[in-house]
Structure formats: C-alpha cells, structure tokens
matplotlib code that plots the C-alpha trace (Angstrom):
import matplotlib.pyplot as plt

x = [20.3, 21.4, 24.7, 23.4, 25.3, 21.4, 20.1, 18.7, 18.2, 15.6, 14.5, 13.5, 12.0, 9.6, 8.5, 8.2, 5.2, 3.9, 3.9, 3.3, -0.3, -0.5, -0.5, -2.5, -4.9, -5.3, -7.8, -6.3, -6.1, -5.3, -1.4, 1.3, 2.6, 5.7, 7.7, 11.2, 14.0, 17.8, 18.6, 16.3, 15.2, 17.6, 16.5, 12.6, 12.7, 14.3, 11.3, 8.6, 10.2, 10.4, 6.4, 4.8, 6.7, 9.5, 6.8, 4.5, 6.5, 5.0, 8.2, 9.7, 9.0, 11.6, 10.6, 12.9, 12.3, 14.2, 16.3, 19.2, 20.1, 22.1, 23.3, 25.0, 28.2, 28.2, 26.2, 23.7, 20.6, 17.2, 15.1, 13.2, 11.3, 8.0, 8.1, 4.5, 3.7, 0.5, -0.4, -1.1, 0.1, -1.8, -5.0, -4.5, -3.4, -7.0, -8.7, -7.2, -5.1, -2.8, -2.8, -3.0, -3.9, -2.0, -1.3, -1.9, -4.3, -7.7, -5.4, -3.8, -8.1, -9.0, -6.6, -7.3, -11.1, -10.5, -8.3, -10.8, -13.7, -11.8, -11.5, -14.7, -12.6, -10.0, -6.8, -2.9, -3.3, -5.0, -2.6, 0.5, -0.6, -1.7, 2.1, 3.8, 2.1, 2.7, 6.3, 7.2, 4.8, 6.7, 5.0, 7.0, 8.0, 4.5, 2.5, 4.5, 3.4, -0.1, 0.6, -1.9, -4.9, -7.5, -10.0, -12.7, -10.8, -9.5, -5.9, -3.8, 0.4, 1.5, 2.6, 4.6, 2.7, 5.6, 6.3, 7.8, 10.0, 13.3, 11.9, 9.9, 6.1, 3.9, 2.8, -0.8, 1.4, 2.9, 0.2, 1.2, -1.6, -2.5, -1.9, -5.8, -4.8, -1.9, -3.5, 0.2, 1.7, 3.6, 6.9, 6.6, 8.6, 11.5, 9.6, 5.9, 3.2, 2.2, -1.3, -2.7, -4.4, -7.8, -6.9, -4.9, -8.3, -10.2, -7.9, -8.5, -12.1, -11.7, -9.8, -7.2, -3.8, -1.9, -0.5, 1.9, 1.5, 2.0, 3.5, 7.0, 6.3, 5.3, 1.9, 1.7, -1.1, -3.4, -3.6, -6.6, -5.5, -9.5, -9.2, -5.5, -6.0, -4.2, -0.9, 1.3, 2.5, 6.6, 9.1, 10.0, 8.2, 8.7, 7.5, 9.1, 6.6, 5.3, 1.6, 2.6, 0.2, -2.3, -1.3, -1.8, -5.4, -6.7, -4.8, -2.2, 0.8, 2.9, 6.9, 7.2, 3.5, 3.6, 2.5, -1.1, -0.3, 2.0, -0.6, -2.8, -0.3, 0.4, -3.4, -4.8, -3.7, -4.1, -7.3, -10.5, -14.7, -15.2, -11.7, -10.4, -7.1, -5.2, -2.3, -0.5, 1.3, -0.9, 0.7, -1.4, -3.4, -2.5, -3.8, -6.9, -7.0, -5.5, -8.7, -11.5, -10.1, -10.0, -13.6, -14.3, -12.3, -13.2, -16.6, -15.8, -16.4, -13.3, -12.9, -10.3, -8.9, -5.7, -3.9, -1.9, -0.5, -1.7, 1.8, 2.3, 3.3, 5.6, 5.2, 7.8, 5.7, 3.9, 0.5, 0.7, 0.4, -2.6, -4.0, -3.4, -1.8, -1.4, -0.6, -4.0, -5.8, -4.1, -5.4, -9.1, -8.6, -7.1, -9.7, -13.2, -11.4, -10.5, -14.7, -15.6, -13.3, -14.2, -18.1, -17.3, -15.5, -17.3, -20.6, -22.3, -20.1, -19.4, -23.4, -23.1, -20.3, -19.9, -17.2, -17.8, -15.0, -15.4, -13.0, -11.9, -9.1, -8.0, -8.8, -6.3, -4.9, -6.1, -3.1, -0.4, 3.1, 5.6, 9.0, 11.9, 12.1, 8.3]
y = [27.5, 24.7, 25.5, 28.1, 28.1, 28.3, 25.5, 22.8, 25.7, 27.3, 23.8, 22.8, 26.3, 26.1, 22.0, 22.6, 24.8, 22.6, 19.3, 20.9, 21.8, 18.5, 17.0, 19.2, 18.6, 14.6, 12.8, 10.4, 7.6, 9.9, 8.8, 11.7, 9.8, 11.7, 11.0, 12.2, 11.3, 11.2, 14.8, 15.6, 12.5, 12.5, 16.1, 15.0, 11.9, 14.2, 16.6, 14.0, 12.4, 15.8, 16.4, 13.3, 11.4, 8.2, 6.2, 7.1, 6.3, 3.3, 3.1, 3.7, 2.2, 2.2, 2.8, 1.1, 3.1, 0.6, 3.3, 5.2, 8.4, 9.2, 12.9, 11.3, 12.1, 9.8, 6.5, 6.8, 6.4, 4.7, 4.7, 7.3, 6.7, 7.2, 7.4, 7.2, 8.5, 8.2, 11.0, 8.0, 5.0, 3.1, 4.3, 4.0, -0.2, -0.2, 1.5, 0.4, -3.1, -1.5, -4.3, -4.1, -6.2, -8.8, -7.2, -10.2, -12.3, -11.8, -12.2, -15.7, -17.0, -15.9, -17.7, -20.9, -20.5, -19.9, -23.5, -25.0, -24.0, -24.6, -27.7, -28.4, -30.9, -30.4, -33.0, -32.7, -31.5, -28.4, -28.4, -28.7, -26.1, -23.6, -24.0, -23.7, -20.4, -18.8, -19.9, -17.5, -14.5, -11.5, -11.9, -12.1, -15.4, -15.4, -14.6, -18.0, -20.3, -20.0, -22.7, -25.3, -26.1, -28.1, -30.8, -28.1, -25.5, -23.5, -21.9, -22.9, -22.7, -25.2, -23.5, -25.0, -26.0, -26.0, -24.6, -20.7, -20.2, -21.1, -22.5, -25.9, -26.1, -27.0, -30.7, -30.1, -28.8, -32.0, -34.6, -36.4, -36.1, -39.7, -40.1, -40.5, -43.7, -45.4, -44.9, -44.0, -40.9, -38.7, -36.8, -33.9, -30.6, -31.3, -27.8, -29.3, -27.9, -23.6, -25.1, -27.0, -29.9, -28.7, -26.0, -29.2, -31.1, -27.9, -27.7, -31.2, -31.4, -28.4, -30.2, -27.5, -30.2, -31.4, -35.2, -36.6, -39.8, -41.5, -41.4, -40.2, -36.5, -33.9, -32.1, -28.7, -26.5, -25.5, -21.7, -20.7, -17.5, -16.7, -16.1, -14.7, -11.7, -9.4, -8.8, -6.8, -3.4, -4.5, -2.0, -2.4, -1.0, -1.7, 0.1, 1.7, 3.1, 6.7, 7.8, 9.8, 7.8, 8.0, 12.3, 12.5, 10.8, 13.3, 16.4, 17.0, 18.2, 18.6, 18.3, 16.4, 14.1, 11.5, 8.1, 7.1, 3.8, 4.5, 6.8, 4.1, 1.8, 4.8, 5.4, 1.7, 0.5, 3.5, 4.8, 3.2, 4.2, 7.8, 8.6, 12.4, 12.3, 15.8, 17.1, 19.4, 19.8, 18.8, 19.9, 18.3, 16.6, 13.0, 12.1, 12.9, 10.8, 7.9, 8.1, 8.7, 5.5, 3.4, 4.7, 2.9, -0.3, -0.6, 1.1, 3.3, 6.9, 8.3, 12.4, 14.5, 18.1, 19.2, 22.0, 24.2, 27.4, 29.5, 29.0, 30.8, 28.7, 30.2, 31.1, 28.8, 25.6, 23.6, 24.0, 27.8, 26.9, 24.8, 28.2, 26.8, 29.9, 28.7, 24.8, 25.0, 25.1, 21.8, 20.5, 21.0, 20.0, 16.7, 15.6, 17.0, 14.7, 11.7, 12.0, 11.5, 9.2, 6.7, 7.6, 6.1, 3.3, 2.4, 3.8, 0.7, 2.2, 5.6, 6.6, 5.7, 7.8, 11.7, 12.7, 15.9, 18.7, 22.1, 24.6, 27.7, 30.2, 32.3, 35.5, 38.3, 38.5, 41.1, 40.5, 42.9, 41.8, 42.5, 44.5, 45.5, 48.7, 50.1]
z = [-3.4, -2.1, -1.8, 0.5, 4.4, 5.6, 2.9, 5.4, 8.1, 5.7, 4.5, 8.5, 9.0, 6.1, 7.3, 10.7, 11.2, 8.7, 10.6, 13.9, 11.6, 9.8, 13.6, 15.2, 12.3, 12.3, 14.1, 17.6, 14.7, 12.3, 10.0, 8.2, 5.3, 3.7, 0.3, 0.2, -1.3, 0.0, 0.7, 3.8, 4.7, 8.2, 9.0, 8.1, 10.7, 13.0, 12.9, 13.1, 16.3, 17.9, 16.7, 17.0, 19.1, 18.2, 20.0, 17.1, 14.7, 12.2, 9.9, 6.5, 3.1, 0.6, -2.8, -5.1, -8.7, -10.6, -12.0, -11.2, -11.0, -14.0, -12.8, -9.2, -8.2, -5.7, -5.1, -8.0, -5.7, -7.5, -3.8, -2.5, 1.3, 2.3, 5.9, 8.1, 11.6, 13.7, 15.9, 18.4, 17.1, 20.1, 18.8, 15.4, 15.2, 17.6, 15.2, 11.3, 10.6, 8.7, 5.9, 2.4, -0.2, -2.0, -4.7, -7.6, -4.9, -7.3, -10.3, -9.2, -8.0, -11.2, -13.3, -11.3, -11.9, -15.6, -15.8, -14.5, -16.1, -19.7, -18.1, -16.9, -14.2, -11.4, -12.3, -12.7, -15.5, -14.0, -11.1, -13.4, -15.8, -13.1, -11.2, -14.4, -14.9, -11.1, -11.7, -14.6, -12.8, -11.4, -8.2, -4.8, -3.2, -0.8, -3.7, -5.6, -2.3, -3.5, -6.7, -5.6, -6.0, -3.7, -5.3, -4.2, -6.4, -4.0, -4.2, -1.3, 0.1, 2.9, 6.0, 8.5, 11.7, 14.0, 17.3, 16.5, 19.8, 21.1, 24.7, 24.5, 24.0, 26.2, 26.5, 25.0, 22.0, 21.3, 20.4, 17.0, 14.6, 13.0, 9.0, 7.4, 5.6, 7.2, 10.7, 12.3, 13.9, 11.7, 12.6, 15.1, 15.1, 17.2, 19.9, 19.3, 17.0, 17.4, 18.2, 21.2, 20.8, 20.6, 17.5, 16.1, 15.5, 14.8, 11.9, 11.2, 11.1, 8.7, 6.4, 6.8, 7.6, 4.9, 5.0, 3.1, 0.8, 4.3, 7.7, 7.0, 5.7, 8.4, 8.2, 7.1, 7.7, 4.3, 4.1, 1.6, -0.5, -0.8, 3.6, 3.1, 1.0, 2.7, 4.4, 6.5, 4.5, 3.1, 3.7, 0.2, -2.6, -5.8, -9.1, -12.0, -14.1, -15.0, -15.8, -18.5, -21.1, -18.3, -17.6, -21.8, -22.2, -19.2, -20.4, -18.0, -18.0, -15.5, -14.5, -11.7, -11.0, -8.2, -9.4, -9.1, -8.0, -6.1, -4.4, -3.9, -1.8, 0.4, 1.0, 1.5, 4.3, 6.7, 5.8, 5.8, 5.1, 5.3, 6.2, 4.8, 3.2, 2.7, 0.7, 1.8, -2.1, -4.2, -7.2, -10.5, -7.2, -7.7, -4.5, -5.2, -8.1, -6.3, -3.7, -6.3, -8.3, -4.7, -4.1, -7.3, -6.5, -2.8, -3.0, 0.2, 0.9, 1.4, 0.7, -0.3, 0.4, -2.0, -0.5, -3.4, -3.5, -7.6, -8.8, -11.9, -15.0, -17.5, -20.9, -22.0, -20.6, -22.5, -19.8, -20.5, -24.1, -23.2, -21.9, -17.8, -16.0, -12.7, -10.7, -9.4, -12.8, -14.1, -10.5, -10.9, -14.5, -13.5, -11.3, -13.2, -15.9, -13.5, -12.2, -15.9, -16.7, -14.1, -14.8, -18.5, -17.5, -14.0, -14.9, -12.2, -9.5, -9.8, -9.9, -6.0, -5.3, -4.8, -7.6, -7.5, -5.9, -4.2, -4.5, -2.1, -2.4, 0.8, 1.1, 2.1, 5.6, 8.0, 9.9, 9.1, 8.6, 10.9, 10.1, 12.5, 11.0, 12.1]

ax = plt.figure().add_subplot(projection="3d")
ax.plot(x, y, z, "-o")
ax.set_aspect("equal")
plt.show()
C-alpha cells in the first residue's frame, strides 16, 4: 500500500538489484532507458546516479500526454519522464549519434515532389502552394523552416551564417561575400561569419549561400532537408494517442499497454544494426513490437528479449474470457500476430528478416530459501 511507512523503502529494494543487473548486463556502449511517472521518479534518478554514475547520465525526456490527470488532488500532472543512462556515456556518443529522425522529414520531400510533378514545372505557384501547406501542418517550428523550395526541387530553410560566440572572429572569418549580380559586398554579422574563408567559398561554389534580391540583405546559408534528416533527441515528447484500435485488430487485451510509437522514439536513437533490446516488464511486450516494426522501417537486425513474470489473470478479465490465463500468454500472442501482421503488409521486407521468437521459462531454484528461524 502506498500509504504504507515502508512504501518507497520497498519500492527502492525491489529496483535496485534490478538496475545493478540491468548494468551489469549492457554492453560498454550499451543505454537503460526508464518510463516513470511522478511518484518515483526522484528516488529512480537517485538510484541510477548511485549505479551508473551522474557522469553517465544522457538526460530526461518529458512526455507530455496531452491529458490530465482527472483523479489529482494536487497539480493534475499530464507528463510522464523517460529518463536514459549509458553504462559509459564516453563510449556510447563514440559508438551511436544518438539522433533521430525528423519525424515528418519524408513526409514534407514527398509532398514537394508530388507539387511538382502535378505540375510538371517548378514556379511560385509551386512554392506558394507548398508554404501554404507546411504552414497549417502540426509539425514543430524546425520542421516549418523547411517551406522552400530550390529551382532543382529540393526542400530547403535559410540558416543564419553568422559568427555563434560572444568574443570576435577571427580575421579570415570576416571576408564579405560579393552579391552574384550587383557585384558588391553584402552586410556582415556585426562578430564575422561561423566559417573561414575557405568553407565560405566551398559553400559558394556549392550553391549552398543564399543572396538577397541585392546587396542590402545578408546571406544565409541553404540547408537541404534531403542531407538534414535527422536531429538531436528533444527533451520534450509529445503524443497523445492509444493503440487500442491497433491492441483490437491483433487480439490483445491488456490494462495498462505502453504505446508502440512511443516505443519506437525510445529505441531509435540509441540502438543501431544488430543491437539487443531487453525488457525487463514486458507486460503485453510492446517493445518487442516497437523493434520488429523498426526492423521493417529501417531494414536493420535488431533482436529482442521480453522478460515477464506468468501473472495470473482473473476470471473477471476480459483476457481470461479470451481463454489467456497468464501476462505471458497475451505476450507471445501479441508478437506471433505482430510477425504476421507485418508479413501481410510488408511482405518485400519482412521475407529478409527473422520474425520468429523463442521462448524459455526458468526452472525451479536449487537454492534454498533462507529463514531466521532454521
């Protein structure tokens, strides 16, 4: 109970041994990703720091669920965290670039190519049409830059080219770059440019500077979406959906499922070909769905192990009805019907990959329990 004197003592107890396992079992460049919500997240951060280190610690994600809690007696709270930790952060940012991918990038190319091709032509109209449509997209305000397009047809955001520190530039940082047409210097940042001179014409020759209609405007750098299709992973995650239309077409049911998608974010940018992801708590094993749909997506190899302990489900739920008896049944269930699934709808790409699952159960201790009283 939580109203229990010894709630979070009990609560650390059970975790502890846990992590200390979890560390022991990762790889050097090897990541711990947890999702908690309010109530232990102090205690939990407290744990990892004492485990893996502070130095090791990559940071925290905020999961915003767009809704709040309804039953709060307090600040009704609509964030959950999801907090990662390497077990040597060194060798893991050597190892993986912790990135992810822009989340509508192939979306926003694709709806460029499809203008233009109904076109047949790249003009204002194109151009106009195209910003109209990123305007009214829920996408966030880096995802909005990239509203032009080039006369090659390639999706683009100006970036500004100027010097990023307090202190002055160097000399060979502020050379004026000459307008194509006017054949005069344009305005310089007031620090220099963030390139030297040699990168500056690089760019140039590259057709990657922007000018204005003359002289007067400043030249921004051109940033292609197509070579800018990842990022850095936010600390802010937004998504307020369920999967329970997705839980009902593959016959699950289950109280409390983690979000596939979700799932997916978590996994991306911290594992990479071949990599093994583990759960701990499975429950209806989410996670491994989340990796067998990536494998489709990304075409890598990664493997799964789900860790759950045969709950029993009670009579009263709707999985016993279903004739499941135990947490672990609707597990295996859900991912022999995820492999099919994606070998219906993916049949090109699944026939390369291993959908297939193995599954143990431990046997009985031979180590005897101990008791005060013997």
């Amino acid at each position: 109970s939580d109203a229990s004197g010894r709630y979070h003592s009990n609560w650390l107890n059970m975790m502890y041994p846990r992590l200390k396992l979890a560390r022991n079992l990762l790889k050097d460049d090897g990541v711990i990703s947890i999702h908690i919500d309010e109530h232990e997240y102090s205690n939990l951060e407290k744990l990892l720091n004492e485990i893996f280190g502070e130095e090791n610690n990559l940071g925290t994600i905020i999961w915003d669920k767009r809704n709040p809690k309804g039953d709060a007696k307090g600040i009704a709270y609509q964030h959950e965290q999801i907090i990662f930790f390497a077990k040597n952060r060194e060798n893991f940012l050597l190892h993986n670039e912790f990135k992810r991918p822009k989340e509508n990038a192939k979306k926003i190319i694709q709806k460029a190519e499809s203008l233009i091709k109904k076109e047949g032509v790249i003009n204002d109209n194109i151009r106009k049409e195209f910003k109209d449509w990123i305007r009214i997209q829920d996408f966030s305000g880096g995802e909005k830059a990239y509203s032009f397009i080039d006369n090659s047809g390639n999706v683009y955001r100006p970036v500004s080219m100027a010097w990023p520190n307090k202190k002055q530039s160097p000399e060979d940082y502020k050379i004026p770059l000459i307008h194509p047409v006017t054949n005069k210097p344009c305005p310089m940042p007031d620090k220099g440019w963030r390139n030297p001179s040699k990168t500056m014409q690089k760019l140039l020759s590259e057709g990657l500077i922007l000018f204005g209609k003359d002289e007067s405007t400043q030249p921004n750098r051109k940033y292609l979406l197509k070579e800018n299709m990842e990022e850095n992973v936010p600390s802010l995650l937004y998504f307020g959906g369920s999967d329970d239309d997705l839980l009902k077409k593959l016959d699950v049911v289950f109280d409390t499922p983690k979000v596939v998608d979700v799932a997916k974010r978590i996994i991306t940018p911290i594992t990479k070909e071949n990599d093994i992801v583990l759960d701990f708590f499975a429950g209806s094993s989410t996670t491994a769905h989340a990796v067998m749909q990536l494998n489709v997506e990304d075409s890598k190899d990664r493997k799964f192990i789900m860790v759950q302990l045969p709950e029993p489900i009670e009579e009263s739920h709707e999985a016993y009805s279903k004739g499941y008896r135990y947490i672990t049944e609707i597990s295996k269930k859900r991912i022999d019907n995820v492999a099919k699934k994606l070998k219906e709808e993916h049949p090109d790409k699944a026939k390369d990959l291993d959908l297939g699952f193995k599954v143990f159960k431990l046997d009985s201790s031979n180590i005897k329990a101990w008791s005060p009283e013997v």
